[in-house]
C-alpha positions as CSV (number, residue, x, y, z in Angstrom):
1,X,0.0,0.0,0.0
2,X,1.1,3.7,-0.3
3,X,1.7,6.3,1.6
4,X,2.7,9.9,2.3
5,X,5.3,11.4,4.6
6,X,6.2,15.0,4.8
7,X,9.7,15.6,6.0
8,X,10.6,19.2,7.1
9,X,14.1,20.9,6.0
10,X,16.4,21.8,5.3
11,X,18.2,18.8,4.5
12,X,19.7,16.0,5.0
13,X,16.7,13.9,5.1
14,X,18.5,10.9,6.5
15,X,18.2,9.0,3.3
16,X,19.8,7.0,0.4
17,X,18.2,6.7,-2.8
18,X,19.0,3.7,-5.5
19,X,17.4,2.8,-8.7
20,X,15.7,5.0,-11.5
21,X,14.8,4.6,-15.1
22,X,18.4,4.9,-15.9
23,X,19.3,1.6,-14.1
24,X,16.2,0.0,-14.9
25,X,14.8,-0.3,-11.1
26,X,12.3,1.8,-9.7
27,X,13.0,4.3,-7.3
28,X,13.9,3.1,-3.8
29,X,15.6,4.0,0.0
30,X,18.5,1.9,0.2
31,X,19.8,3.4,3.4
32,X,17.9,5.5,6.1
33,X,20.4,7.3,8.8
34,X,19.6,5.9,12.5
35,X,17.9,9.0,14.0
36,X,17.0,10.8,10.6
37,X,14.4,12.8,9.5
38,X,13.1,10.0,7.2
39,X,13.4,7.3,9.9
40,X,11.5,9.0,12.3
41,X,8.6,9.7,9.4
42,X,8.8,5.8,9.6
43,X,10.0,5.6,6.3
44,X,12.0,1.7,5.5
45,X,14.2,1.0,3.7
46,X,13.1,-1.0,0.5
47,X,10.5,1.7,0.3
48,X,9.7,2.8,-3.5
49,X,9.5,6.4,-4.0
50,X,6.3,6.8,-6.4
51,X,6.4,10.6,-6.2
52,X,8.6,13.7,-5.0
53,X,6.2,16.6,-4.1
54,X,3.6,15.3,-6.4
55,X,5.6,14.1,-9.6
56,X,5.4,10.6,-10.9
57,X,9.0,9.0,-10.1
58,X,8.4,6.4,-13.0
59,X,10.6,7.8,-15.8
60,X,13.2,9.8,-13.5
61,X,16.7,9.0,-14.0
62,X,18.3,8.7,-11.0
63,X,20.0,12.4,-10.6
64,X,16.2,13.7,-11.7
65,X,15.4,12.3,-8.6
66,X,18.1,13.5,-6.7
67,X,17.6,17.0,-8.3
68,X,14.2,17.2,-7.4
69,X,14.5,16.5,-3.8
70,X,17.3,19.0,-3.7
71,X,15.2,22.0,-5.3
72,X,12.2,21.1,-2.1
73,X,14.1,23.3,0.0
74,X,12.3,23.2,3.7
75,X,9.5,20.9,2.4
76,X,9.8,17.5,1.1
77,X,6.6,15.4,0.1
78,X,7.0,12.0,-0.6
79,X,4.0,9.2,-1.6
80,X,6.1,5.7,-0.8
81,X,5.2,2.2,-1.5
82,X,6.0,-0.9,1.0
């Protein structure tokens, strides 16, 4: 099932991304930091990231991804899939 978390900034976010359409693997966490923003959002990792604040994840390359998370700024909105 899928859900939302809304993690407040400024980063970090306490999180590791892998995958993207460049590598041919959905979006996912790989790594959450003990303590982090995303691990106390309850965020896992194996997660998939569906959508940053609102945008489908499906064709993102992987430093789309990591380029859209950086331009949240204090706000990032994520819908996750377990």
């Amino acid at each position: 099932e899928s859900y939302k978390v809304m993690l407040n900034g400024p980063a970090p976010w306490g999180f590791r991304l892998q995958g993207g359409k460049d590598f041919s693997m959905p979006l996912s966490i790989s790594r959450l930091t003990p303590g982090g923003k995303a691990a106390q959002a309850g965020v896992g990792v194996g997660d998939w990231v569906l959508y940053i604040d609102g945008e489908n994840t499906s064709s993102m390359t992987h430093i789309e991804a990591q380029n859209r998370i950086r331009a949240c700024g204090d706000r990032l909105c994520l819908t996750l899939s377990r």
